[in-house]
C-alpha positions in Angstrom: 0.0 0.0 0.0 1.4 3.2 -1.0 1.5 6.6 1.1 -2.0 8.3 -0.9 -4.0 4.3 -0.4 -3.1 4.6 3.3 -4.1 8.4 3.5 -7.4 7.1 1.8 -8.1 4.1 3.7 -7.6 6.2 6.9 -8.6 9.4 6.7 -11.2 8.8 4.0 -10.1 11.8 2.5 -7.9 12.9 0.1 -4.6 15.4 1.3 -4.1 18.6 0.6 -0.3 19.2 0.6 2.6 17.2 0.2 6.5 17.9 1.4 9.7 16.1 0.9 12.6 17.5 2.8 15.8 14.9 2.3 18.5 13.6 3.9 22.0 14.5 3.8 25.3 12.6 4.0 28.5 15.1 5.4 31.3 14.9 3.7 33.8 16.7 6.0 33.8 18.9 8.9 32.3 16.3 11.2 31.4 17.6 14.9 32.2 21.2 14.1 29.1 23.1 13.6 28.5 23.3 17.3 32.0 24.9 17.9 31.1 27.5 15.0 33.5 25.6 12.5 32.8 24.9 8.6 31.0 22.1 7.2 31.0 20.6 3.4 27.3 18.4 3.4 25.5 17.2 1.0 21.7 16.9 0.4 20.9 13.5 -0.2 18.4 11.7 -3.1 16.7 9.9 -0.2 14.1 11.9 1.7 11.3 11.8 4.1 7.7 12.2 2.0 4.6 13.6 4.0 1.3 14.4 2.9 -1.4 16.0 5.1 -4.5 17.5 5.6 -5.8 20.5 7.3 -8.3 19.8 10.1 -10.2 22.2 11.6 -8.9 21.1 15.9 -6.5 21.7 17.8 -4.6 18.7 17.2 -2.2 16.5 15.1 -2.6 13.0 13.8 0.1 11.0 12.8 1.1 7.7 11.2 4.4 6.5 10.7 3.9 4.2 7.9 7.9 2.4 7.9 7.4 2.0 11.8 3.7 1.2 11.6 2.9 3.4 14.4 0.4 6.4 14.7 -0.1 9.0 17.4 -2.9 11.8 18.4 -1.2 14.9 20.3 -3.1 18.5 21.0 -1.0 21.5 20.0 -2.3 23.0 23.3 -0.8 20.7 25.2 2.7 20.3 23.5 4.4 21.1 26.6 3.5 18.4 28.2 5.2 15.9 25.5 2.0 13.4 25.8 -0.6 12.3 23.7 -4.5 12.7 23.4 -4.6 9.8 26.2 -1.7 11.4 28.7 0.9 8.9 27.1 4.2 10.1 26.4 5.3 11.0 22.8 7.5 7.9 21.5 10.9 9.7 20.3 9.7 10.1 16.7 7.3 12.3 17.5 9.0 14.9 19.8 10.3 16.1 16.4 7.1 17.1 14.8 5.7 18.3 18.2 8.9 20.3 18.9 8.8 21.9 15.6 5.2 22.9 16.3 5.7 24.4 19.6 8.6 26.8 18.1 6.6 28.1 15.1 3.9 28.1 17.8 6.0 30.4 19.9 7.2 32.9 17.0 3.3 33.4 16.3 3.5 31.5 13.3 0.1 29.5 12.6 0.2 26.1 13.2 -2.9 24.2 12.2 -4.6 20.5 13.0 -3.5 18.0 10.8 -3.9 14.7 9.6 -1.2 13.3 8.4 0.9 9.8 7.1 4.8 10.3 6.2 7.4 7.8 5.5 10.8 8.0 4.6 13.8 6.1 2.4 16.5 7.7 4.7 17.8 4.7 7.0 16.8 5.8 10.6 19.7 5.6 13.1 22.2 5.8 10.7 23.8 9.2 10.6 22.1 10.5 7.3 20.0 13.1 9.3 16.3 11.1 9.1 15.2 13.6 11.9 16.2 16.7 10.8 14.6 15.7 7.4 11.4 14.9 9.5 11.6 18.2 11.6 12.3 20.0 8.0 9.7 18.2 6.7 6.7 19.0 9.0 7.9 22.7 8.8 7.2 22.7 5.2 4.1 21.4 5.7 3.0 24.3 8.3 4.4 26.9 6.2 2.8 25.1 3.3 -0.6 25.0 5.2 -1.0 28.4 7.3 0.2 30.3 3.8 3.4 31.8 5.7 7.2 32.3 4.6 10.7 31.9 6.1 14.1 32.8 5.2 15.6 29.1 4.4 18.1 29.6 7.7 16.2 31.4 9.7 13.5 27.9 8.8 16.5 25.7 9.6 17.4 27.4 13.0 13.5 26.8 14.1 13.7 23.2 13.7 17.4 23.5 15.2 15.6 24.3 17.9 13.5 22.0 18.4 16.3 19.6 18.3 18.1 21.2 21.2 14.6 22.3 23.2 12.4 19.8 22.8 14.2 16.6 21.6 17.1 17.9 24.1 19.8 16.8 21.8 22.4 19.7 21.3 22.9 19.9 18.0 24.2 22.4 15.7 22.6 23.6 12.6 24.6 21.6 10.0 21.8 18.8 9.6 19.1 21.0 9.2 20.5 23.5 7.1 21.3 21.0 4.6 17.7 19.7 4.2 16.4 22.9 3.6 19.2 24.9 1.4 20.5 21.5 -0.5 21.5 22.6 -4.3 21.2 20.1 -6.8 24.3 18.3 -8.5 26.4 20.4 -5.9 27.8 20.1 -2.3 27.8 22.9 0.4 30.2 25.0 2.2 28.3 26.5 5.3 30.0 28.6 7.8 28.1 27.8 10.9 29.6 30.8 12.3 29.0 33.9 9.9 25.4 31.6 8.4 27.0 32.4 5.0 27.1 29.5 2.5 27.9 28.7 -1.0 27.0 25.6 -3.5 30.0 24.1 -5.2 30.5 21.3 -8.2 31.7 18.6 -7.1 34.4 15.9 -9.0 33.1 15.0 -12.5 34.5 11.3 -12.2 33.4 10.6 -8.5 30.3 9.6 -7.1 29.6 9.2 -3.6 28.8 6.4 -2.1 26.8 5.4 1.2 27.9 2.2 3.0 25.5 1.2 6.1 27.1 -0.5 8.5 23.2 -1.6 10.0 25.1 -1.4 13.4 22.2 1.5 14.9 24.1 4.3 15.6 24.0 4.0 19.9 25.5 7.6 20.7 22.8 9.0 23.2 21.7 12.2 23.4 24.4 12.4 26.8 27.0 11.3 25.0 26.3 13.9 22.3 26.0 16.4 24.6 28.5 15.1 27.0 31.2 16.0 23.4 29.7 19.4 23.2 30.3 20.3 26.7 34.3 18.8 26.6 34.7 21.5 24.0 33.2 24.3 25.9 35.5 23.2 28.4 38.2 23.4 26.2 37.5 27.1 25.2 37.0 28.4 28.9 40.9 26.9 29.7 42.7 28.1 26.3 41.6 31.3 27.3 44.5 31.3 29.6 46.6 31.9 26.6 43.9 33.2 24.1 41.9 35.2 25.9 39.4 36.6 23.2 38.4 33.0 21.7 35.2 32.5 21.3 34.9 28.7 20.1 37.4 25.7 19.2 36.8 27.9 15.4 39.5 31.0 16.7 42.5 28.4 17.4 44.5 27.8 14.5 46.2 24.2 14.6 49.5 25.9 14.8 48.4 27.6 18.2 47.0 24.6 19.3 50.5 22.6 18.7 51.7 25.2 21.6 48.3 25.3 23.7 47.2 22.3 24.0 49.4 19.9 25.8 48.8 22.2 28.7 44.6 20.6 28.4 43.9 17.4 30.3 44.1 14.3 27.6 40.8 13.9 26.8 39.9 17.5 26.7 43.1 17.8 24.5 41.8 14.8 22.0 38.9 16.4 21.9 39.4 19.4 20.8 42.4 18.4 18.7 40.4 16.8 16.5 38.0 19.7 16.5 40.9 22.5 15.5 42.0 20.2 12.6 38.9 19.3 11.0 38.2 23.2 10.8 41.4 23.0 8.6 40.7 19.8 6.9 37.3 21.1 5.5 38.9 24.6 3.6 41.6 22.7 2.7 38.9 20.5 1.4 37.7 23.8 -0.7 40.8 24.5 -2.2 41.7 21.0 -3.5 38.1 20.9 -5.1 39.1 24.0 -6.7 41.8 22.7 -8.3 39.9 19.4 -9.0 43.0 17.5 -6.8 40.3 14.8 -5.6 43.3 12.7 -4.5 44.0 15.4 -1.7 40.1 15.5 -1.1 40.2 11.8 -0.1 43.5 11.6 1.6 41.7 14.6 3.8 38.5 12.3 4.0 40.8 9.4 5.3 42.2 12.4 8.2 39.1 13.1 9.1 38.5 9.3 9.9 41.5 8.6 11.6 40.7 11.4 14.3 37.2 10.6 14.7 38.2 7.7 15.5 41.1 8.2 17.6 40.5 11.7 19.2 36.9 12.4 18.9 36.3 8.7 19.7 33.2 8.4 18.5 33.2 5.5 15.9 33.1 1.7 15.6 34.7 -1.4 14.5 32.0 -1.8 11.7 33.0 1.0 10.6 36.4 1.3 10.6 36.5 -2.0 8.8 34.5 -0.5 6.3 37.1 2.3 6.1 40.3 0.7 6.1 38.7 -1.6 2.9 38.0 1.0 1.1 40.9 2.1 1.7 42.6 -0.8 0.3 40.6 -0.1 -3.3 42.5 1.5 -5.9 39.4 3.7 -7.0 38.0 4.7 -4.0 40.1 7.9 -3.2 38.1 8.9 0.5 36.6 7.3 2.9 35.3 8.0 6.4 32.1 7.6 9.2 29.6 10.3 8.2 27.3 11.6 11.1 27.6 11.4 15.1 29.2 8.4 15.3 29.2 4.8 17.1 27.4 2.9 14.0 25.4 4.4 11.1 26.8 4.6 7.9 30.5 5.4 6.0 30.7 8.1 2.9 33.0 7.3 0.2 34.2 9.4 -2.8 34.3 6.3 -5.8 35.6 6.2 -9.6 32.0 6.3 -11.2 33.1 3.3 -13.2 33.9 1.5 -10.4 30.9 1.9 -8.2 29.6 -1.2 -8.9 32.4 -3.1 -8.1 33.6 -1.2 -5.4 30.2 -1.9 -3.9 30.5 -5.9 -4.4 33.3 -6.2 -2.7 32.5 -4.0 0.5 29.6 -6.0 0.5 31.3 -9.4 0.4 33.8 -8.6 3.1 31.9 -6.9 5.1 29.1 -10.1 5.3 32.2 -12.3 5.4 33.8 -10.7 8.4 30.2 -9.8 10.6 27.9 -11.7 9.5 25.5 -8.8 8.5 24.5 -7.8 4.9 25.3 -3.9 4.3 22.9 -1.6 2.9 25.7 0.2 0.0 24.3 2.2 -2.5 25.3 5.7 -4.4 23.5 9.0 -4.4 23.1 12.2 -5.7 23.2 15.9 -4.6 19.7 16.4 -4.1 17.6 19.5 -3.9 16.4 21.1 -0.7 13.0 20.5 1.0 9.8 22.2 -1.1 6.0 21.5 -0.7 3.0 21.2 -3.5 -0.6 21.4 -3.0 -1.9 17.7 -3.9 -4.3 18.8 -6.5 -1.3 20.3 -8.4 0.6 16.8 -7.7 -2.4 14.8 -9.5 -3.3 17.2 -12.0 -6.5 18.1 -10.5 
């Protein structure tokens, strides 16, 4: 049963408005955009689809058709976090409800809806599924109370939901890239300044997603528990710095003087932080001179101090680094997202992708036991709505 048959059979009533907000897979600057760093993401051609209706109460009605779940909640009672029957919210939807209450706050109109949404974006697996759902439902209230946002300043509303609501302390880079994604192009986003620019990307690569299918298990603590180790960082290299700001105002040549004076795992930490500021415009200037083999050996960096200083990934995925790594035409590779499972990003030949991806495959099922979910993608445009009549032609 498709998403319209299910809106049918339950509602019975046709939608009025449909949005698609998609994923996005980063490929560099990876826990920097909470420490006001630079980011290179990468809007993704898999997406969460929802289509709703306007109903004249108070209140929103949900199904989750790829989790088979469905959930009443008042938009009067949204501080609560509980449903129609004084439930709590299941996690997947404090995102909607969180992005609700903020418009609700600005004095934005929210209306009642009845809705059904489902998504091709693997949940759990670092690809920003919930920041394409949070994008998503703002689309659909902008969409349905006839109001406009700047595309950031829309972002930054369901940042804050994350952070408020969710209570997850992310920064902006997940959202930003569902709603500003440019097609055939990746981003450069300067979470500091807000100022951004598309740029082409390697004729003869194509990027490729590699899902471990190990969940990604980094809680929401151990998220926020990263974030906080970096404001800690700041408040002790102003002993020698005194006007930083963030982890984004230490150059790594300051840091090779500053930071052996930081307890170890503050120092790790934020070394990893100062140097993947650097990794991602040194990441601009090799795609400038389209010098992909310093893209990927920059990639490969990244990995290696994710891994070692951040510590934030796996042995799934490292595996699934160090074999690409070992393939002559696959020139980057590294975990993509928080961390702890979820998926790789790799930067592939484009007539090698299908091979590349047989053989990750095999040796990743020979050595686990567990069949990876590999595929390629496309830069994908950013999130959009239609009215449904306009989708079926009347």
């Amino acid at each position: 049963m498709n998403l319209s048959e299910k809106f049918y059979q339950t509602f019975q009533a046709k939608p009025e408005i449909c949005a698609k907000a998609p994923g996005r897979v980063n490929i560099l600057g990876e826990h920097v955009d909470y420490n006001q760093g630079v980011v290179m993401p990468m809007a993704i051609d898999r997406e969460v689809t929802i289509i709703a209706r306007k109903i004249s109460q108070p209140a929103v009605h949900l199904i989750a058709m790829d989790l088979n779940e469905e959930i009443e909640f008042s938009l009067q009672s949204l501080e609560q976090k509980i449903d129609i029957h004084g439930a709590a919210l299941p996690r997947w939807a404090l995102y909607p409800a969180g992005v609700a209450q903020v418009l609700q706050k600005k004095g934005l109109l929210v209306e009642g809806i009845e809705a059904i949404f489902q998504s091709t974006i693997p949940i759990g697996s670092g690809l920003s599924s919930s920041a394409a759902l949070e994008v998503g439902f703002a689309m659909i209230w902008s969409g349905m109370g006839g109001w406009k946002e700047d595309p950031l300043v829309l972002a930054q509303d369901c940042q804050r939901a994350e952070n408020e609501y969710v209570g997850v302390s992310c920064g902006l880079l997940d959202q930003f890239s569902s709603v500003c994604g440019v097609k055939d192009h990746i981003l450069f986003f300067d979470t500091r300044s807000l100022q951004w620019k598309a740029l082409p990307f390697f004729e003869n690569m194509q990027i490729v997603i590699a899902d471990s299918k190990v969940e990604r298990s980094l809680t929401s603590s151990q998220y926020n528990q990263r974030r906080e180790t970096c404001e800690q960082a700041v408040v002790l290299l102003r002993k020698f710095k005194p006007e930083i700001q963030s982890l984004r105002d230490i150059s790594p040549v300051e840091f090779a003087a500053y930071g052996e004076y930081l307890p170890d795992e503050i120092r790790k930490r934020a070394e990893h932080v100062v140097k993947e500021i650097a990794r991602v415009f040194s990441a601009v200037t090799a795609l400038q001179r389209n010098d992909y083999r310093s893209f990927g050996a920059l990639m490969y960096a990244s990995h290696y101090s994710l891994r070692d200083y951040y510590e934030v990934s796996h042995p799934n995925l490292d595996f699934l680094v160090d074999q690409a790594h070992h393939h002559p035409r696959c020139f980057g590779a590294r975990l993509t997202g928080a961390g702890f499972g979820g998926c790789t990003v790799n930067m592939v030949e484009k007539d090698a992708v299908d091979e590349f991806i047989e053989q990750l495959s095999s040796a990743y099922l020979s050595r686990f036991g567990i069949e990876p979910s590999i595929f390629s993608v496309k830069a994908n445009q950013g999130a959009s709505w239609e009215k449904w009549d306009e989708i079926e032609g009347g």
